[in-house]
C-alpha positions in Angstrom: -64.1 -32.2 156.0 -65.3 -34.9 153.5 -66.1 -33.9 149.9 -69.5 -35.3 150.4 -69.9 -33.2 153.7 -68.9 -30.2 151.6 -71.5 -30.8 149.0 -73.9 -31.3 151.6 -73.0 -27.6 152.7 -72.9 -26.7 149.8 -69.8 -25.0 149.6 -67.6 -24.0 146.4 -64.9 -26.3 145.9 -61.8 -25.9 144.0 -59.4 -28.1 142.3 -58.8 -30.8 144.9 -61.8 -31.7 146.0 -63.4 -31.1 142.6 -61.2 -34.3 141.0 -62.1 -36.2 144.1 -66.1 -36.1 142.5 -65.5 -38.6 139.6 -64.4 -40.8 142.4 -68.0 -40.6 144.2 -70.8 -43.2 142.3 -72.8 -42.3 139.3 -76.1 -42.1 141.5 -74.4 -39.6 144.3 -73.1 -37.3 141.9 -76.8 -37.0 140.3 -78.2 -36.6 143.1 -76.4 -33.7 144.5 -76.4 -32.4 140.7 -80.2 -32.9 140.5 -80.9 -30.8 143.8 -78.6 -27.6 142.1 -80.6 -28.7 139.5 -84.3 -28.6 141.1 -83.2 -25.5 142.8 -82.5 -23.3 140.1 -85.4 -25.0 137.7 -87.5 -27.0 139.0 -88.2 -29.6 136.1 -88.2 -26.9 133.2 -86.0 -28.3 130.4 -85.7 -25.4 128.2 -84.7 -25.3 124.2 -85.6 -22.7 121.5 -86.2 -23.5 117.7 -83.1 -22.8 115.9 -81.1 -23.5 112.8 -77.6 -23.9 112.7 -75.5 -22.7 109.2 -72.4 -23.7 108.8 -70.9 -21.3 105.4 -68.0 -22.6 104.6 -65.6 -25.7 105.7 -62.4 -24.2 103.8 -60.0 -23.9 106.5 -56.4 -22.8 107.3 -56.0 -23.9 110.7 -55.8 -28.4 110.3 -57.3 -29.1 114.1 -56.3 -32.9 114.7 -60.6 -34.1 116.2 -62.3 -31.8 112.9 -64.1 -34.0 110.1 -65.6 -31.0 109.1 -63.0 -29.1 107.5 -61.9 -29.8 103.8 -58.9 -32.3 103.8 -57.8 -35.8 103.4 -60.8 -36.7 105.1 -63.4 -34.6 104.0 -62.6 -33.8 100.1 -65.3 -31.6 99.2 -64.7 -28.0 99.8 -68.2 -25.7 99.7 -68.8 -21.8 100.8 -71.8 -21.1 100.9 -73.0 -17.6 98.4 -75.0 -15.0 100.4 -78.0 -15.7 98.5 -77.8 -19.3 99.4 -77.8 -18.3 103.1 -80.4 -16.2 103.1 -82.8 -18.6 101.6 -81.9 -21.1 103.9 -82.7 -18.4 106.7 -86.1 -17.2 104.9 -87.0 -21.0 104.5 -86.2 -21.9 108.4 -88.5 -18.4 109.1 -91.5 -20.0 107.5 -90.9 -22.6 111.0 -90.9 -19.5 112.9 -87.0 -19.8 114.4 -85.8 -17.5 116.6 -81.9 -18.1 116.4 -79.5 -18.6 113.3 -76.5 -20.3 114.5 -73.4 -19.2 112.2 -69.9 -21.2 112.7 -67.7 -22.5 110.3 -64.2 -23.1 109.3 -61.5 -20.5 109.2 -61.5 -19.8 105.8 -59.1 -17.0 104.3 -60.5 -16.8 101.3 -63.8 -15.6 101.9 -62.7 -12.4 104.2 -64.1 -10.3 107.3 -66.7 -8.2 105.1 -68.3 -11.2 103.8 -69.2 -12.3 107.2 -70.4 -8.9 107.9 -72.2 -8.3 105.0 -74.4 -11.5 105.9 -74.7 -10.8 109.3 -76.4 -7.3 107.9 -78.8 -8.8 105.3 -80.1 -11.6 107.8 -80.6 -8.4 110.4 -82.6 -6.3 107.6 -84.8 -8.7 106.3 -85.6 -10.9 109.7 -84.9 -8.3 112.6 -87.0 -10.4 115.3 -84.2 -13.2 114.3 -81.5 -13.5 116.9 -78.1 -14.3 115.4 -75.6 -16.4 117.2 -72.3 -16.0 115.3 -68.7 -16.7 114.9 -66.6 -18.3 117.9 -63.6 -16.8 119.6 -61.8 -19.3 117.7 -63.2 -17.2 114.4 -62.5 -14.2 116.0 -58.8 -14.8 116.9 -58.1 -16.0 112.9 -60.2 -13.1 111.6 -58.0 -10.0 113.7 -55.1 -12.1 113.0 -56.1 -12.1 109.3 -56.5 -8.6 109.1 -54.0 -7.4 111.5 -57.1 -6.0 113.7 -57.4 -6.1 117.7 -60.1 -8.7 118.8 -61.8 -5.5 120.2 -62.3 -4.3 116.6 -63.7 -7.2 115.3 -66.3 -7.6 118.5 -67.3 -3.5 117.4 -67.9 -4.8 113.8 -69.8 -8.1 115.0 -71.9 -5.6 117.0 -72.3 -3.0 114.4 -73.9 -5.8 111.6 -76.4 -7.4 113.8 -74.4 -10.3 115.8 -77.0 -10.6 119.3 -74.7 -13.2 120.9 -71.5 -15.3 120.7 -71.8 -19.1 120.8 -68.9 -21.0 122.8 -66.7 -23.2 120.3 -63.1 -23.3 120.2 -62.8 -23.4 124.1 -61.9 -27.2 123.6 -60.3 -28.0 126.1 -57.6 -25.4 127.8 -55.0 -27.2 129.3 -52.2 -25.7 126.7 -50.5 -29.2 126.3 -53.7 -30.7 124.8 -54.2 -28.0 122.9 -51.1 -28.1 121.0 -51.9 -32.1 120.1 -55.3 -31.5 119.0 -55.7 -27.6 117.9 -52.2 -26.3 117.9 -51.8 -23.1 116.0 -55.6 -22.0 116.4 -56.7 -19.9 119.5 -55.0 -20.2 122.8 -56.9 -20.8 126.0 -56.3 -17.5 127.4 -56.7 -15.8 124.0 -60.4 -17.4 123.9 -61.2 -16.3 127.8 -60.2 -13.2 126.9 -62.2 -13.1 124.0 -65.3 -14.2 125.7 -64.4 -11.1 128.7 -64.1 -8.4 126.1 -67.5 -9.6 124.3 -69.2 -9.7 127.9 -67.8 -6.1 128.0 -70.0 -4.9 125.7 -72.8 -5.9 127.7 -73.5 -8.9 125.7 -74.0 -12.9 126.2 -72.3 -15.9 125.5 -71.8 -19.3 125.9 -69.3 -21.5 127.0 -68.4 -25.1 126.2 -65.5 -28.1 126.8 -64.7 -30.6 124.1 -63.9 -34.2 125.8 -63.2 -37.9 125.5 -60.7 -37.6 123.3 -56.8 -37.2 124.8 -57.2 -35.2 128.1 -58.0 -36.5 131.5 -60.2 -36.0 134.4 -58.1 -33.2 135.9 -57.9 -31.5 132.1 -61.6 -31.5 132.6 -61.7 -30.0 136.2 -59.1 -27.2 135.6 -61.0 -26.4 131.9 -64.2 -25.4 134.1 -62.6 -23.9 136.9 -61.1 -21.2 134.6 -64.4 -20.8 133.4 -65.8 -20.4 136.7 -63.2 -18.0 137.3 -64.0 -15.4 134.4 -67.7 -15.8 135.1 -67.3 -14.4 138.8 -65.8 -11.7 136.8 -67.9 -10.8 134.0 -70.9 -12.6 134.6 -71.7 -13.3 130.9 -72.1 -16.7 130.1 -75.8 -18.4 129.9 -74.7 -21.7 129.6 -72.1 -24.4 129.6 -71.9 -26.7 127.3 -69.8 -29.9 127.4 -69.1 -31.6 123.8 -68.7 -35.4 123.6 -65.9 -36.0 121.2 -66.9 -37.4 117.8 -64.3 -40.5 117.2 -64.6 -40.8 112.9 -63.1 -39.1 110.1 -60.4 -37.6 111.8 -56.9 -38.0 112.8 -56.8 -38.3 116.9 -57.5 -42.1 116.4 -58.8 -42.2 120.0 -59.3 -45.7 120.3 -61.3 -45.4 124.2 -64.3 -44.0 123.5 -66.4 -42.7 126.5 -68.6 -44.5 128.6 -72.3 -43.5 128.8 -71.4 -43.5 132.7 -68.2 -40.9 132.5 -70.6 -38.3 130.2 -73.1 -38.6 133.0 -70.6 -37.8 135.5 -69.1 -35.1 133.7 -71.9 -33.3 133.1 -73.4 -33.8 137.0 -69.8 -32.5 137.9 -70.0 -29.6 136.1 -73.4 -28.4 137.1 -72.0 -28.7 140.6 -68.9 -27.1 140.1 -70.1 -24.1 138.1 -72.3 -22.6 140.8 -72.5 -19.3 138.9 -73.1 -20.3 135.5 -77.2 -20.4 135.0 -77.7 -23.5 132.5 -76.3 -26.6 131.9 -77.1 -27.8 128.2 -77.0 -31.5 127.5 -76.4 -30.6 124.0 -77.8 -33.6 121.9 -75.8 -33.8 118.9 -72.8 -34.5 120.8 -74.2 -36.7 123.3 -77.2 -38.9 121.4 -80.6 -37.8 122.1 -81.2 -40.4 124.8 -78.5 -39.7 126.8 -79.2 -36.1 126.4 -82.7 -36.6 127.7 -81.0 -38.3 130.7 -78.9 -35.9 131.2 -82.2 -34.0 132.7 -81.5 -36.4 136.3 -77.4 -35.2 136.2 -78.3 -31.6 136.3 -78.9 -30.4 132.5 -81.6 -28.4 132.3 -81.5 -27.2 128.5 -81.2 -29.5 125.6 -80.0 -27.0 123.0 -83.1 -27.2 120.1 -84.4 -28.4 116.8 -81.3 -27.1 114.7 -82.8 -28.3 111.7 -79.5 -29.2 110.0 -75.8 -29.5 111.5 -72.8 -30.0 109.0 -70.1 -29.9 111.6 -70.6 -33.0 114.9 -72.5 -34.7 112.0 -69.2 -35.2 109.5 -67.5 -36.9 112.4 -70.3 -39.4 112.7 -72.8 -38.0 115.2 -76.5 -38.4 114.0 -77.6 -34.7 113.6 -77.5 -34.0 109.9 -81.3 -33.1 109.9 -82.2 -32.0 113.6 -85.4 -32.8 115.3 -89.2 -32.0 114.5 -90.5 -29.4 117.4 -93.3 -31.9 117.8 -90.8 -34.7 118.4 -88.3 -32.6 120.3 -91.2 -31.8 123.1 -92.6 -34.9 123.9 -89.4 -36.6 124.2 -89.0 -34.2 127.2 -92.5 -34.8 128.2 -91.7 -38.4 127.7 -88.8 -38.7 130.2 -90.6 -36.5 132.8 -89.7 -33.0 132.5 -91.9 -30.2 131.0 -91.1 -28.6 127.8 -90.3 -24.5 127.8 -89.1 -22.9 124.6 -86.9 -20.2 125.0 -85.4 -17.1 123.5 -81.3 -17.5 123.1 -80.7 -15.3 126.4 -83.2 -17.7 128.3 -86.3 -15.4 128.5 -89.5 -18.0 128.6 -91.6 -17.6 125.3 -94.1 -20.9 125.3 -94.3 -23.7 128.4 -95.4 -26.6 126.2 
């Protein structure tokens, strides 16, 4: 049976007919992609108002793609003091967020109970806040820090107030890759189980892939398949959420940078291939806002939110340093044909705009 017979039966298909999709043409992959799409959505593209803190960029791990951590290339070291957090949190309240996004480097110096201890104060002071915090990739440092199991520090996460985890470090999980671009932080297995333990406890996370930079198509394919694989299992990831690879201030000197056409492609693919996986977030930052908002036709049906400010994708050149205005943010989807629907950070409706 062809591949396009099998997407027209719309049957699950694994690793060898999954690489033969970025051999199909840009318009045939979005349209199957669309459908899934249309099906599951309709032509609600969903965001929520957020702000994204990023504490510290002192780290010990030296991850070949980062601008963001303190080096060579980035000489100025911060952490952030709790007090300085929470009035960035009590300032971003006054624009009525409903998420606090916390990820940052894998800094040694600044220890488990100071994450904690923020985690608490933002939870006292804004309870209706939801707080998105540290990655499996922050997980794995801290119990290895600390000589703690990654079940402890999920207990301790719950305990102070963490509501969900977000999905970096995942990169990409072919273990050959990894070792060029992020060798010595997390392992791929290490992060899936991470993410399964967390979805354990009842509780939600996301899930993302970091490309354009050194892997290949079939990196790509395998790296969402795995994914696939744990969420037949656990059923605990929202969303998926592929990265476009930021090309300055680092040392990967990828000199091929991807083709508007091959992000399109990638991200139609992988709203085909992860049947069980509910969203598909063209996640702006990473991608430019217009081909974000294209994204919409190739199956995306979230475009992450306003974020406000972004440290990390913004140090290796993308243009995100200061987020987008809610006003702006909705009629750009209105704009390119799709209708607007804020959402909470577990994808409960809260205003159709």
């Amino acid at each position: 049976m062809s591949i396009i017979e099998k997407l027209k039966n719309n049957e699950r298909l694994e690793y060898e007919d999954a690489i033969k999709l970025y051999d199909l043409d840009l318009f045939t992959l979005a349209s199957y992609a669309n459908n899934i799409r249309e099906k599951k959505h309709g032509k609600k593209t969903y965001f929520n108002i957020n702000r994204h803190i990023n504490p510290t960029n002192i780290c010990k791990d030296v991850c070949q793609f980062c601008a963001y951590s303190a080096s060579r290339k980035n000489p100025k070291p911060y952490t952030l003091k709790h007090e300085e957090i929470l009035e960035i949190v009590e300032n971003s309240s006054k624009n009525d967020i409903k998420e606090v996004h916390i990820v940052s480097a894998h800094n040694p110096e600044t220890g488990l109970e100071w994450y904690l201890d923020v985690f608490r104060k933002i939870k006292e002071k804004y309870p209706h806040i939801h707080v998105k915090a540290l990655t499996a990739a922050e997980i794995h440092f801290l119990a290895e820090e600390y000589n703690l199991t990654y079940e402890d520090i999920i207990s301790k996460m719950i305990e102070s107030g963490v509501d969900s985890m977000p999905g970096g470090g995942a990169e990409i999980f072919d273990e050959g890759v990894r070792k060029r671009i992020c060798g010595g932080k997390v392992t791929s297995q290490q992060w899936l189980d991470i993410h399964k333990l967390w979805h354990k406890e009842g509780k939600k996370s996301n899930a993302t892939m970091l490309f354009g930079h050194v892997e290949t198509r079939d990196h790509r394919i395998d790296h969402m398949l795995r994914l696939r694989d744990l969420q037949d299992e656990t059923n605990g990831f929202n969303a998926f959420i592929p990265l476009v690879y930021q090309k300055e201030n680092n040392f990967l000197k990828v000199k091929d940078f991807l083709t508007g056409q091959e992000i399109l492609k990638t991200l139609a693919i992988s709203r085909i291939l992860l049947d069980n996986i509910p969203h598909i977030k063209a996640y702006w930052v990473t991608s430019t806002v217009k081909l974000a908002l294209l994204a919409q036709e190739f199956g995306a049906n979230d475009l992450d939110g306003t974020i406000e400010k972004e440290s990390i994708q913004s140090a290796a050149g993308a243009a995100s340093a200061q987020g987008i205005a809610l006003e702006n943010f909705v009629d750009l989807i209105k704009n390119s044909g799709f209708n607007p629907v804020e959402r909470d950070s577990v994808y409960n409706e809260i205003k159709a705009w």
